[in-house]
C-alpha positions as CSV (number, residue, x, y, z in Angstrom):
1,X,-15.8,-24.9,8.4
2,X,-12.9,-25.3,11.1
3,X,-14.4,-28.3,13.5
4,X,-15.5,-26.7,16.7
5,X,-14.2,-27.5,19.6
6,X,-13.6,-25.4,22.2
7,X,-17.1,-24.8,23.8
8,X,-16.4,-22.8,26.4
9,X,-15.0,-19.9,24.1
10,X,-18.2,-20.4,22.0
11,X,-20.7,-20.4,24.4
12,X,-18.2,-17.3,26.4
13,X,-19.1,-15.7,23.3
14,X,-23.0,-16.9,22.2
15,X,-23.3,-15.2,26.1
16,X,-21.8,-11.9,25.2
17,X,-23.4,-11.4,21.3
18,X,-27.3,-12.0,23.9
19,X,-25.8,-9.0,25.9
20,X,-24.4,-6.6,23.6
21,X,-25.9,-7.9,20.5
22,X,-24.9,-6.5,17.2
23,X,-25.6,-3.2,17.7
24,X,-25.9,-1.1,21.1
25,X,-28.7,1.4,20.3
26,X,-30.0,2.7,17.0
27,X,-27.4,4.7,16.4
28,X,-24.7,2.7,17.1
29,X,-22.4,-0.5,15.6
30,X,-20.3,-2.3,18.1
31,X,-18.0,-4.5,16.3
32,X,-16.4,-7.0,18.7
33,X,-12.6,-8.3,17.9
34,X,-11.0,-11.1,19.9
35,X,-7.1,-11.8,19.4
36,X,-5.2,-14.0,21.6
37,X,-1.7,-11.6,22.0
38,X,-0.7,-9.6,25.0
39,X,-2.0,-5.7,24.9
40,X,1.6,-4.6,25.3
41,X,2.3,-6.0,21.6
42,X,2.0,-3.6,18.5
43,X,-0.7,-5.7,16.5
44,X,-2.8,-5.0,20.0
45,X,-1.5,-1.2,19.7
46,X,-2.8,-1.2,16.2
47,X,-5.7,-2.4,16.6
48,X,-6.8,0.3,19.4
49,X,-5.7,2.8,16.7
50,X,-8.3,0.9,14.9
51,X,-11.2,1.6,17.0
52,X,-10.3,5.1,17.6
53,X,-10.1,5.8,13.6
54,X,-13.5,3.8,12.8
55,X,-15.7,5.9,15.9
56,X,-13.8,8.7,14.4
57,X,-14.6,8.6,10.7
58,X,-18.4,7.3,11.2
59,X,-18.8,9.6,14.1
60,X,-19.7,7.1,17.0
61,X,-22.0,5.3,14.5
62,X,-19.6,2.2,14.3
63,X,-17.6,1.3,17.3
64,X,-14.7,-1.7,18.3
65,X,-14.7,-3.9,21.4
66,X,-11.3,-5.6,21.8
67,X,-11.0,-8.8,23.8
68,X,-7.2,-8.8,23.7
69,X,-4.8,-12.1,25.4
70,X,-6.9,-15.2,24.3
71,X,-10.1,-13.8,26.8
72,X,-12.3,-15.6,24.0
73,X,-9.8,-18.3,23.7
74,X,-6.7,-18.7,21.3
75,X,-7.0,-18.1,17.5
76,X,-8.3,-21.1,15.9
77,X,-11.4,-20.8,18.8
78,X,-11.6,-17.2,17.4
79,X,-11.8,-18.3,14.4
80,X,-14.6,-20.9,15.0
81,X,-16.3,-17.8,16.4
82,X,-16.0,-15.4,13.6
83,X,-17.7,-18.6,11.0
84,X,-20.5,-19.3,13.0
85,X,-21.1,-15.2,13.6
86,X,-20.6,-14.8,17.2
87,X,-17.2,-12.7,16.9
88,X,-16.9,-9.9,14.4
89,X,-13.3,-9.5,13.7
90,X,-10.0,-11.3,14.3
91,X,-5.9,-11.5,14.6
92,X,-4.6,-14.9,13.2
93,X,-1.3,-15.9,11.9
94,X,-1.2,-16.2,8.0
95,X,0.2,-20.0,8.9
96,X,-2.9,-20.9,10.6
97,X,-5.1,-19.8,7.4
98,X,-2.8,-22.2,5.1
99,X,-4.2,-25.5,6.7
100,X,-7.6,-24.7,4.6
101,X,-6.4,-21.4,2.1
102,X,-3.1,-23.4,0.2
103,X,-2.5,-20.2,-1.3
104,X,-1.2,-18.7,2.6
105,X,1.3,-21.7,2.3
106,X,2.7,-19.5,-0.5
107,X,4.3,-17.0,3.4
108,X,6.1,-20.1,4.8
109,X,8.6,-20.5,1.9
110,X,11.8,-19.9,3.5
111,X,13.7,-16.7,2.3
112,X,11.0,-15.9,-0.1
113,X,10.9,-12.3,0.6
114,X,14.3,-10.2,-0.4
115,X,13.6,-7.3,2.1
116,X,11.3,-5.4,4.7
117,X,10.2,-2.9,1.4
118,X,9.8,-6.0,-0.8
119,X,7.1,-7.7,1.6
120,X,5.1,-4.9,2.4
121,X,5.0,-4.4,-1.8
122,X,3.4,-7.8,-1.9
123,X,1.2,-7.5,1.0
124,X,0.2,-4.0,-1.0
125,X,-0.2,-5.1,-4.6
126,X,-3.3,-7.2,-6.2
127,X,-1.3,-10.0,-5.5
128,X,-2.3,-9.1,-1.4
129,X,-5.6,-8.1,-2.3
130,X,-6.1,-11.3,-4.0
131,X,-5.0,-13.3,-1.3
132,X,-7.2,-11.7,1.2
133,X,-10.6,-12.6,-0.3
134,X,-9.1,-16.4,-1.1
135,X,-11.3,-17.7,2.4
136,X,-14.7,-16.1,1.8
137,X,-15.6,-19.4,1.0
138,X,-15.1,-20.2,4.2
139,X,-16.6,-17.3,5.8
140,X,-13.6,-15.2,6.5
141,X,-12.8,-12.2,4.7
142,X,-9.0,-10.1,4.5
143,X,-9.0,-6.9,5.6
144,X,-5.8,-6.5,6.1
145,X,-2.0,-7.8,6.6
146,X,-0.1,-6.9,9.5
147,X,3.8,-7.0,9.5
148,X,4.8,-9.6,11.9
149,X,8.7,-9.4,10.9
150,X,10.9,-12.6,10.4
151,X,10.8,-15.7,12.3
152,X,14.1,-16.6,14.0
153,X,14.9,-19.4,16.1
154,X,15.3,-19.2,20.3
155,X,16.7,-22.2,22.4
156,X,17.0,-22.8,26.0
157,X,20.2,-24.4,26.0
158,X,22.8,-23.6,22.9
159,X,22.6,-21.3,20.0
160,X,22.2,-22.0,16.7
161,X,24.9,-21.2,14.3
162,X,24.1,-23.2,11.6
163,X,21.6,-26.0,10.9
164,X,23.8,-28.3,12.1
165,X,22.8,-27.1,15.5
166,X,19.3,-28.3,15.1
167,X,19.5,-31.4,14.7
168,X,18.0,-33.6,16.8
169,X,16.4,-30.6,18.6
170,X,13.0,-30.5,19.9
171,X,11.3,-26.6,18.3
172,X,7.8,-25.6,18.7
173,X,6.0,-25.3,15.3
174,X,3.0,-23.1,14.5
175,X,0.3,-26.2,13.5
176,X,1.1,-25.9,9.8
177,X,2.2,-28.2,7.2
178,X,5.3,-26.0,5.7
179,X,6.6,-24.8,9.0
180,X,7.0,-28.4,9.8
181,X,8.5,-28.8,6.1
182,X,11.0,-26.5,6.9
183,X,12.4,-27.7,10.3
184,X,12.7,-31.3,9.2
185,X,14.5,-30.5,6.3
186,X,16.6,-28.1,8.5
187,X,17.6,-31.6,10.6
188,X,15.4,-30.7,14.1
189,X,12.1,-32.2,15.2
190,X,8.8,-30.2,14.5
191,X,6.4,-30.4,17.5
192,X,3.6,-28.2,16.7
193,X,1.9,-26.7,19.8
194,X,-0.7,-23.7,20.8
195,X,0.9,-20.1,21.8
196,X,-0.6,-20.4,25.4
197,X,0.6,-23.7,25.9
198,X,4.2,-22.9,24.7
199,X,5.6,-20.9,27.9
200,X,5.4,-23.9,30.1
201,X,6.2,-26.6,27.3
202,X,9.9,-24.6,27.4
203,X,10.4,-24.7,31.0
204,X,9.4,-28.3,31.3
205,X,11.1,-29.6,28.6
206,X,8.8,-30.5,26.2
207,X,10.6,-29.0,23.3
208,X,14.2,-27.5,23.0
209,X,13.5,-24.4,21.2
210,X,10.8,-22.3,19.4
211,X,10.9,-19.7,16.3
212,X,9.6,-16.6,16.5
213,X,9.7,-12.8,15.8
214,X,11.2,-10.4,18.6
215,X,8.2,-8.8,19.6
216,X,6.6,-12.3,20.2
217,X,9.9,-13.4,22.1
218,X,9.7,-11.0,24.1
219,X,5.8,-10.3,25.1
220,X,5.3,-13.7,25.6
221,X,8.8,-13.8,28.4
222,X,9.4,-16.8,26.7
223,X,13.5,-14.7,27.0
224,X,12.6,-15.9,30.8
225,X,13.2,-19.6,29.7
226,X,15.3,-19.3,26.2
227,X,18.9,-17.7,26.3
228,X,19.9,-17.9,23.1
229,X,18.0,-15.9,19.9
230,X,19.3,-16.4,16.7
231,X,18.4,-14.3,14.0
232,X,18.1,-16.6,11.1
233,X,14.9,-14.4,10.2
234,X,14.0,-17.8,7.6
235,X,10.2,-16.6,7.0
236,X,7.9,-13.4,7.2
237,X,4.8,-14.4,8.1
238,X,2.4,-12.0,8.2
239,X,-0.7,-11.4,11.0
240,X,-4.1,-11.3,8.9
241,X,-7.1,-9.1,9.9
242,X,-10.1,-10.8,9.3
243,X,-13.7,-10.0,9.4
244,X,-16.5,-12.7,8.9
245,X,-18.3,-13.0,6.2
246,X,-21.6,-13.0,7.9
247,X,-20.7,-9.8,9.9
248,X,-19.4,-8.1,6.7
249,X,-22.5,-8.5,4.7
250,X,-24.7,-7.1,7.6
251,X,-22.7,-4.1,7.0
252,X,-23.9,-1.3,4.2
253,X,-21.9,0.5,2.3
254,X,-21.0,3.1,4.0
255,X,-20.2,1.6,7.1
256,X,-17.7,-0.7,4.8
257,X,-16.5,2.0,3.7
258,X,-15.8,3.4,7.2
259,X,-14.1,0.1,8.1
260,X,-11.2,-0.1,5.0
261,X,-10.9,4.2,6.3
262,X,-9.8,2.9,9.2
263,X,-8.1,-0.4,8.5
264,X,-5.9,1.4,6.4
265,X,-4.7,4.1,9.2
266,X,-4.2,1.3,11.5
267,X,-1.7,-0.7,9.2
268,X,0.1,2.1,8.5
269,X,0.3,2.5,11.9
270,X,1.1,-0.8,12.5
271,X,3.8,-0.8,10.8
272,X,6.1,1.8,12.3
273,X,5.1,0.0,16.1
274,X,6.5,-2.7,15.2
275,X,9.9,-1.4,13.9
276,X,10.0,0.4,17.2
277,X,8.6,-2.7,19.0
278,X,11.7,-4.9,17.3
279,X,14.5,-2.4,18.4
280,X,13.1,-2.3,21.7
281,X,12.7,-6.1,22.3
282,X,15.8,-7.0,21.1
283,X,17.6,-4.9,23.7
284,X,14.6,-5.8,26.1
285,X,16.2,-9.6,25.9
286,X,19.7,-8.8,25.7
287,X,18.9,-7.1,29.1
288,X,17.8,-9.7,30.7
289,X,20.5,-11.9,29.6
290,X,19.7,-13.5,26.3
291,X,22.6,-13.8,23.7
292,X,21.9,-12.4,20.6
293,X,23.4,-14.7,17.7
294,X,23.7,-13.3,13.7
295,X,24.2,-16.1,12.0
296,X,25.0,-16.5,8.2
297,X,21.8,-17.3,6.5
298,X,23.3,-18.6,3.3
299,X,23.5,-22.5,4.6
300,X,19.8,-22.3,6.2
301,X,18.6,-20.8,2.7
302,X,20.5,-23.4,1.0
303,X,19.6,-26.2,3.2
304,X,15.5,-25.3,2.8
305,X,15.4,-24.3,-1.1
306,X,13.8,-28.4,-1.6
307,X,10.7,-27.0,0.0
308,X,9.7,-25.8,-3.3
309,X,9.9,-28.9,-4.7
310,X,6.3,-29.2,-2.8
311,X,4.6,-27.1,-5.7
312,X,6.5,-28.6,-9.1
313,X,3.4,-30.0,-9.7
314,X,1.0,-27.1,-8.7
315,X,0.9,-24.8,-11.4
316,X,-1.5,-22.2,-9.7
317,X,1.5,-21.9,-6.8
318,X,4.1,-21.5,-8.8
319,X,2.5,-18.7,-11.1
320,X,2.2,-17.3,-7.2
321,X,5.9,-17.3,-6.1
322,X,7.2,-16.6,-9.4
323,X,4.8,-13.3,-9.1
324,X,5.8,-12.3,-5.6
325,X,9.7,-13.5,-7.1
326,X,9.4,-10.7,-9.3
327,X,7.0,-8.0,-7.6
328,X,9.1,-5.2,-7.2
């Protein structure tokens, strides 16, 4: 189990599973899901269609209370929540499951992924499904993945062309092991630090740059601070949607089923908000004054193909990307 350590989230929380409780009369489920993004962003979007599909399809007999823009605290105190039982259902990055499910590391290979169509076959296939039960050993169970585009680098004070530019430079990392792989061996200085914390870590200095998808650039007016987006798009990441173990088996059968009903609407849904959500961000930042660089990808592919060399000797990984290598 994660270490706690955030008890204000956790006792926030302990607080509100007294009031509500599991279930709010006899004929009715509340699920409560906590996620730390803004409710303007199309994960947040999806996740109302969410709740409206599930009181739909089990006719008011299971119902979803969101806690949207970290209210219960950021996503590894979400996390915490959903092992010990006190939260139902959470948003994290797949990079935050790969510090204890090494399979998720398999998402941070740079240009792994050939297209858009090619990632959401692998998300899709059994190799997806797979993937999603790998932490019910640790009390978290898949539900689903969420497209969360390509990650692309944004800097307050130059562009980056190529990875010459990083060097030396200062960029926010996510607080996992391959996306600090990755910008080391790109020349710049990994400096992993929380989402909420990132905003004013920009504006003070604390790091040059950050990587990101559009969406996320632009819900989180981190454009306000960083002028300069170059769409490198070197990983796609996905958002996972994940349900505790303990909450899942207090469910029966039916009210499972109920749950993947509408799980599934809601990622197709998902999807199409956030190829609107891209569009519009990108000419949200350009806006408001942000230069929009398209760089050649070729050297920063080149430059981060030694990451594999991480799994030569881990033969379950590399039967994993060779699969998702030739997944149509």
């Amino acid at each position: 189990m994660i270490k706690m350590n955030s008890f204000f989230a956790i006792f926030f929380m302990a607080t509100l599973f007294f009031l509500s409780g599991c279930k709010s009369d006899k004929t009715t489920k509340i699920l409560r899901l906590g996620h730390s993004l803004d409710t303007k962003h199309p994960v947040h979007e999806a996740m109302v269609i969410l709740g409206e599909k599930l009181s739909e399809v089990s006719k008011g007999k299971l119902k979803l209370n969101i806690y949207p823009s970290s209210q219960l605290g950021g996503e590894r105190e979400c996390l915490e929540l959903l092992q010990i039982g006190s939260l139902d259902i959470t948003k994290v990055s797949a990079a935050v499951l790969e510090n204890f499910i090494p399979e998720y590391k398999v998402f941070s290979i740079p240009y792994l992924f050939r297209d858009k169509a090619h990632t959401f076959s692998v998300f899709d296939s059994e190799i997806g499904k797979s993937l999603l039960l790998k932490g019910e050993q640790f009390r978290l169970r898949g539900l689903t993945f969420y497209d969360a585009g390509s990650r692309s680098f944004y800097m307050k004070e130059s562009p980056i062309n190529s990875p010459a530019d990083l060097v030396g430079k200062k960029i926010r990392v996510q607080k996992s092991n391959m996306a600090v792989a990755m910008v080391n061996d790109l020349g710049g200085s990994p400096t992993p630090i929380s989402w909420g914390e990132l905003y004013t870590a920009l504006q003070q200095g604390v790091v040059d740059g950050a990587e990101n998808n559009p969406p996320s650039f632009y819900t989180s007016k981190h454009y306000e601070v960083c002028k300069f987006y170059s769409l490198d798009e070197h990983t796609a990441v996905p958002d996972v949607l994940l349900i505790g173990t303990d909450t899942w088996n207090r469910l029966n059968e039916q009210e499972k089923k109920w749950l993947k009903q509408a799980v599934k609407v809601s990622t197709v849904a998902q999807r199409k908000l956030w190829g609107a959500s891209e569009i519009e961000s990108l000419e949200a930042v350009k806006k408001a004054g942000v230069q929009i660089i398209y760089p050649d990808k070729t050297p920063f592919e080149e430059q981060t193909k030694g990451i594999l060399e991480m799994f030569k000797e881990d033969a379950e990984m590399k039967t994993l990307i060779q699969s998702i290598k030739n997944k149509q």
